[in-house]
Every structure is written in C-alpha cells, then in structure tokens.
N, C-alpha and C positions, 0 to 999 in steps of 0.2 A: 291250881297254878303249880308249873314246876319252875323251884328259884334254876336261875341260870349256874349259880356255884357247880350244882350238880352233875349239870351238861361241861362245864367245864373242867370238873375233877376226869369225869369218864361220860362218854357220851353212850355208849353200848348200855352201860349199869344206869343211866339215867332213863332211858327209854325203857329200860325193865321196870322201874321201881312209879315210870308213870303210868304204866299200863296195868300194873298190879295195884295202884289208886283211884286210877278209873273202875279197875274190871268191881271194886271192894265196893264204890258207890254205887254202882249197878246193882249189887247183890242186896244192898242196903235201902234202894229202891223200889226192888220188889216186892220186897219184905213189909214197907209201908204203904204198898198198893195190894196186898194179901196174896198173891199171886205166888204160888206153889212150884211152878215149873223150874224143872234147871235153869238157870239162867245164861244164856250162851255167851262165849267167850266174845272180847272186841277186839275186831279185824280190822279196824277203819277207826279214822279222826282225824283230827284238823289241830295243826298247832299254829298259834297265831301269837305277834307281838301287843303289846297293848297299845294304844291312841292310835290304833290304825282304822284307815278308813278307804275306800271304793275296794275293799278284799286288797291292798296292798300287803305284804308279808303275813300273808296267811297261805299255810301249806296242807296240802290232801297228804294224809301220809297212809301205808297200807302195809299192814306187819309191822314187826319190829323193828326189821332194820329200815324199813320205809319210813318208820318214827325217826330213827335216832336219824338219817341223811335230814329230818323237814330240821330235826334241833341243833344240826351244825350247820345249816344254812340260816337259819335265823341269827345264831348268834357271830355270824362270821358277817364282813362287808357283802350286802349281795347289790345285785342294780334290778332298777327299778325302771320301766321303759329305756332303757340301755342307759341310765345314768346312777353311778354308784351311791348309794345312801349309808349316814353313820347312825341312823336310826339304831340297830340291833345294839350298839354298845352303849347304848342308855337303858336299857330296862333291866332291869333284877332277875325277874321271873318271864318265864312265858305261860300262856294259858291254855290247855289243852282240852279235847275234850271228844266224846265216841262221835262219830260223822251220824248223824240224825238223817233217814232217807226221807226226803219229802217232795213234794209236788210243786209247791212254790214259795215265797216267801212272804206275809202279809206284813206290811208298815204301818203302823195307825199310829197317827199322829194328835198327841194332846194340848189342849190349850185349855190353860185354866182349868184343869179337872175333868173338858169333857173332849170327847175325840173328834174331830173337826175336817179329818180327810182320814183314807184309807188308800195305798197302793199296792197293787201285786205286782211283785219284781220275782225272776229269777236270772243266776249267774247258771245258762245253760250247757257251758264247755267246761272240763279239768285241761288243764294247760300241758304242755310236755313237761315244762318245771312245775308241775301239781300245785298250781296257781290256779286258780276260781275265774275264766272268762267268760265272754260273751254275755253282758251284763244287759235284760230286757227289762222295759216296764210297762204297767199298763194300769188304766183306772178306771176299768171298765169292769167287774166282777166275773158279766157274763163271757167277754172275751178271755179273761183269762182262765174260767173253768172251763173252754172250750178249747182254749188253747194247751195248758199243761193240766187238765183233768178229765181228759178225755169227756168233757160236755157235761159233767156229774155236777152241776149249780148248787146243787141241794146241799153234797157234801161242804164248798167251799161255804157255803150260807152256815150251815154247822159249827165251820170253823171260824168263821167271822161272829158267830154268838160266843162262840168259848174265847176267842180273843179280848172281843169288850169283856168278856167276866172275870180272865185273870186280867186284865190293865186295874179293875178297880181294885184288884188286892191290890198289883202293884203299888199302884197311887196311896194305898193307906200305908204301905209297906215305906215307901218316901218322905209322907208326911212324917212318921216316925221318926226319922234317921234326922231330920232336918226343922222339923215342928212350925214346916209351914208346905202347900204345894207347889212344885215348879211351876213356873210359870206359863212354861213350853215344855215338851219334851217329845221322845219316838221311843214307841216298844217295837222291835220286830220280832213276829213269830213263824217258825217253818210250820208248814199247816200242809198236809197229807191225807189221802184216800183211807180210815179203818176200814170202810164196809161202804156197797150203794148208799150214798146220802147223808155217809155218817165221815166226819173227820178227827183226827189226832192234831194235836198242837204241842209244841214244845217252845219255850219262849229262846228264843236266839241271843236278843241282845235290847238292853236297857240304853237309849242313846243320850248325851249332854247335851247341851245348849249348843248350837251349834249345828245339830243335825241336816244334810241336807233334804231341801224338799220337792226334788228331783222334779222341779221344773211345774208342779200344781199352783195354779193361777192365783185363787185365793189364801194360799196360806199366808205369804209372807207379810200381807198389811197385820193378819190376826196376831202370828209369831211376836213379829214385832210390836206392834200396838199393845201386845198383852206383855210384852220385856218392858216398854217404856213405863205402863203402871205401875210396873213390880218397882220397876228405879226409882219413881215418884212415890213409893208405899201407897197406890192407891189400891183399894182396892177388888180383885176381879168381877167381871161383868156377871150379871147373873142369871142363873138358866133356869127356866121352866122345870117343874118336875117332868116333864113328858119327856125333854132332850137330854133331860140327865138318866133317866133308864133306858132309853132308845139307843144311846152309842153312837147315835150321827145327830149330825150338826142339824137339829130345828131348834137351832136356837138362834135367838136376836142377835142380830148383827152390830158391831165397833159402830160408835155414833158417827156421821157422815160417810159411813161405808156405802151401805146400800140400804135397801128397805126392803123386806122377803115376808112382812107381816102378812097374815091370810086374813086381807080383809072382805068386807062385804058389801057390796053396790046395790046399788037402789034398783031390786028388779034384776030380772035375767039379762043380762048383759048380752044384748043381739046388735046386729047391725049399726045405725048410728044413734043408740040411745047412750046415754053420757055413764062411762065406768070408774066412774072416783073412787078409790080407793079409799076404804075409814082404814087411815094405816100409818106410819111412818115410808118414810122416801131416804132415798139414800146417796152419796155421788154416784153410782155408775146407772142410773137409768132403769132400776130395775126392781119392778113391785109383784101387788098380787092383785087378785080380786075372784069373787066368787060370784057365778052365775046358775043357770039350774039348764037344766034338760036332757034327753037320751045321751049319752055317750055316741059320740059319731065317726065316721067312716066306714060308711056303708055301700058308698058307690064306689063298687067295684074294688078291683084288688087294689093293694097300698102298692104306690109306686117305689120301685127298689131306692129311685133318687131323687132327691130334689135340690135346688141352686135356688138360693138367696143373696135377693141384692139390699142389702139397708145402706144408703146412702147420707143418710140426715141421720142427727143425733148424737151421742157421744160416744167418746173412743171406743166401748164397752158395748156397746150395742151396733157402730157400726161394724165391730169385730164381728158380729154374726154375719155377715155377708160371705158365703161358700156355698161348696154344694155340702150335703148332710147322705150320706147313704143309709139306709135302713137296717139296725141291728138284730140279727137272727137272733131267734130266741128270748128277747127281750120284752113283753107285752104287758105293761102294768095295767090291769083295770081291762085287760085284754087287745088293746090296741095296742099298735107296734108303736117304734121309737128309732128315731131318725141320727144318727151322728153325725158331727162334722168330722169330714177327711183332712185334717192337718195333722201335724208331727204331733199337737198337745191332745188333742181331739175332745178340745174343753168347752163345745156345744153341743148341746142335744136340742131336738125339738121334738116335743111329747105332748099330749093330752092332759091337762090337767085335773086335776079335783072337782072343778068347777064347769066342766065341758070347755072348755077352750086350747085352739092351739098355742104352747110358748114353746119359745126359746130359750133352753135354762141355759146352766154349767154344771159343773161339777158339784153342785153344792143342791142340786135338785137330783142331781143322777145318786147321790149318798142319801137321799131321800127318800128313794126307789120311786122318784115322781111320786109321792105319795101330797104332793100339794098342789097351788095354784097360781105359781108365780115365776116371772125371767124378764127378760130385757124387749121381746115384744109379742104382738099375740092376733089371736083371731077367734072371731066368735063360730067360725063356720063347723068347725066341730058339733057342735048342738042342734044341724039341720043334718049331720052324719054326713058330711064332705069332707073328702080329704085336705089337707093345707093349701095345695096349687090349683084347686078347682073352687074356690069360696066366693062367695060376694061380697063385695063391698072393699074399702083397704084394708089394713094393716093397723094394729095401731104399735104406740111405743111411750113408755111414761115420759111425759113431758114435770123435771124436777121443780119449776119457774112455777107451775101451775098446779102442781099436787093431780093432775091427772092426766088419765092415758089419753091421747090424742089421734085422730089420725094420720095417715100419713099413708099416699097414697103413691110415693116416689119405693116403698118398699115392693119388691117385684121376688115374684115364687115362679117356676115353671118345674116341668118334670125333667128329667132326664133321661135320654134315653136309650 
C-alpha cells in the first residue's frame, strides 16, 4: 500500500519510493524461493483504489512517470463512464503492485469451505486511459484454454490443481484471522503458461461477501442459503471426504434444491424397464441413476448439432430445450459432449457414468461428467447410438413420484 499523504506531499518522490518497495519485495521473494538470478528491474503495475470493483479505478501504469500520472489520477476526481465520482477522496492509501503477465483469470468460488463453481474471465483490452477493458467470461475450462492458451488444457488443468491447493491455505489463513469459515467467498488467481502443460498462479485477489457471480445459474440459492445458516448460527452442510479433496462440487445439494445423488436402479436401466432412483430428489427435476453396458456412439460420427425440445416438466428441465452444438476437444470417458448455444451456455448433454445420455449444467461440466445425473436422459447410449437416433422416449424425474418417467413429447433431431 502506498498512504495517499505521500502522493500528496510529492507525487514524482511518491512513485519513486513505491517502486523502490515493490522492486525490495521482489528481491525478498526470490530469496525465499532460492532462486539466485538477478532479479530484474519492474517496468509495469497497476495502481488501484480499494472497494473497487468491475476494474473501476484501477490503472496500467508503465515507468515511472506512467506510475506517478496512474497516482494523480487516482487521487484527483476522475469520471467513470463519463460521470464524475468522489470515490478517490476517501481512501488513505492506494495499492499498488508489479503487473503479473498472464493468460487468464480463474474465480473459484467458496461455499462453506468447499469450491462450488470455477470461471475463466479475462479483461482483454488496456484502455487509452490504461483502464483494464473488454471484460470476457467463460465456464467452460476447454474453451477457455482454447481460447486464451493457445488449446494447452493440461497447462490450465495444472493451474486449476494449484488453485484448489493455495484456496485451502487460504481458507485456513481466514479461519485464523476470524475463528470461524466465511460462509461465502471468491479467490481470484491470474494462471499462466510456465512450460507445455505446466502452469504459474499468483493469487490476484481475496473477494468479501458480496462478490459477483457473473451470472452462473446455481450459485446464488448455495451463496445465499449458505448466508442464511450462518445468520441462523446453523451449522454448514456437510461434505464427503471425496468433494472436500476433489475441489469441485460432488457434493450434496441445499435440501429441496435438487437431488444429484449417484444412485442405483434395479438392473441396467434400458428401454422401458422402471429407473427409480435409491437417491434423494430435489426442486428442479433433476437426479441420477446408474445402469451398466459398453459406452455408446458408435454409429457413425457424432453429429456437430443437436436441438432439443422438452416441453413438459419444470422450469429447469424445460430450460433444456435448445439446440446444444458439440464441444471440440472435450471427450470424458472418450465420448464427445454437446453444449447449449445461449449467452449462459449452462447445458451440456454428455454420457454418463452409467452409460446413459443426460442433460446436466454446470455443476456436472465442474464434475468433468465424471457422474450420472441431470434433468433428463436416455438409455440409448448402451446400444452405442447417438442421442437423436435412440429408441424408445426420453425420460425426465418425475419429483411427485420419486421416479424417472417417460415422456415422449421430448423431441432430439440433428442439425444440420
């Protein structure tokens, strides 16, 4: 932090005296990473106000005097979408720090101690006033090592293991400070290319209550439903040891949320023999169930698109109704994996654990489909047909009845 006092006595000699603090931590850095080489001078940083948020008053600065112009606009009135803000005359200090070059940004998002979504954003334009624009996001892992890691999945996979490992220092570092866990919270870390397959992290920023959650479907009942227990001192919901070393969310769901249990039906679940799930149910429609057979789609190549109509059911399920286009590069268990084309693009239809086609969200794609459950499904998988060629209907959890039903008003075609 540099206090503002300083900027205000002299702004030239304040820029000196931060750069000569940064450059001291850098050396001091090295030093406890063993690392022997000269340490190179810093060219570049970012000076930012505090309680700021969508990159509002935060500035690229480059050289010195590029620092000292980001420290007198900070603390001077500047505007903000062309309207002036008295923000800069409230804060003490500003916070400065060496520009970190990275690839993208990853958000993982906590609830109750365990991480529950993850998004890649980056801010890809510096502004003329060296303001951070062009703000992208994405929740798709593969899209985004495809899109800002030149297709290197393995590295951003890297980085996404060293993310969940420093959060859990984090989190013990929290409970410290406060001698209980937040309830909610967002780390974000800049996560970068070291080498083919291997990635660097640096942790960005620690976020409060409050954080936004840039529009991912299921956070906000867990957010909040996990705020209202803390207010009621109840205490948090509790997770499997598998979902608490795994870093994504297989863990039981808010009661009357949904039901994502991996249960097991009587028998291989084919055509119309009855798939009751031994499981919990949930409001939106959407369970599991386990059947057996070859993994399937074998006839012929997977079609680039497919259009789904679910017209019966509820909000949740008949939200899958789209078309889904097929994700390159994507193939858990070797089969591809379909996305929905909307602005959230918070369905997938994938291959289950269990041989069968579902429809998840977001909360199967943080899975890596590594299960066998969504909001509807088909057996045809297990004869190696693709989703739009199967026999028989559809089916979808019917809540009323604790089981999957079918329903033969759901319609699949190719596209083409």
């Amino acid at each position: 932090a540099l206090p503002r006092m300083l900027v205000e006595q002299d702004c030239s000699a304040a820029a000196a005296k931060g750069i000569a603090a940064l450059q001291d931590v850098k050396v001091k850095q090295a030093k406890l990473r063993g690392e022997t080489a000269v340490v190179a001078n810093i060219t570049k940083g970012v000076a930012k106000l505090g309680f700021s948020w969508e990159a509002l008053d935060v500035k690229f600065w480059e050289g010195q005097d590029g620092f000292k112009d980001a420290l007198w606009q900070l603390v001077h009135a500047i505007t903000i979408n062309e309207e002036y803000t008295g923000q800069p005359h409230d804060i003490d200090s500003l916070i400065i720090q060496e520009y970190c070059p990275h690839d993208l940004e990853l958000r993982a998002y906590v609830v109750e101690g365990h991480v529950e979504a993850v998004i890649y954003t980056k801010f890809c334009r510096i502004k003329n006033n060296n303001e951070f624009g062009d703000f992208e996001e994405l929740f798709s892992g593969v899209e985004a090592a495809a899109k800002w890691m030149d297709g290197d999945l393995k590295a951003l996979e890297d980085g996404d293991r060293q993310c969940r490992e420093i959060t859990n220092h984090w989190l013990v570092w929290l409970e410290a400070q406060t001698s209980e866990m937040p309830r909610a919270i967002r780390f974000d870390y800049f996560v970068g290319r070291a080498a083919t397959g291997k990635a660097f992290v640096w942790t960005l920023e620690i976020c409060e209550l409050g954080f936004s959650m840039l529009g991912e479907p299921n956070l906000p009942n867990k957010v909040f439903e996990a705020m209202l227990r803390g207010c009621l001192d109840k205490p948090p919901l509790e997770r499997s040891d598998a979902s608490a070393t795994a870093g994504y969310p297989n863990a039981p769901a808010p009661p009357g949320k949904k039901g994502s249990t991996k249960g097991s039906t009587k028998g291989p679940t084919k055509g119309g023999q009855d798939g009751t799930p031994k499981g919990s149910k949930g409001a939106t429609g959407k369970c599991g169930g386990k059947g057996s057979s070859s993994k399937g789609g074998s006839t012929g190549p997977p079609p680039p698109a497919l259009k789904f109509t679910v017209p019966n059911g509820n909000g949740h399920q008949k939200r899958c109704t789209g078309t889904y286009s097929i994700v390159d590069g994507m193939r858990p268990g070797g089969v591809p994996v379909w996305k929905m084309a909307n602005v959230k693009g918070d369905r997938f239809l994938y291959c289950g654990t269990d041989n069968l086609w579902y429809i998840g969200d977001i909360e199967e794609f943080n899975k890596r489909f590594d299960c066998c459950e969504g909001y509807v499904r088909h057996p045809c998988a297990m004869q190696g047909e693709w989703p739009h060629i199967g026999q028989g209907p559809w089916e979808r959890f019917c809540m009323k009845t604790d089981k999957w039903v079918k329903d033969a008003s759901i319609v699949v075609s190719a596209v083409a």
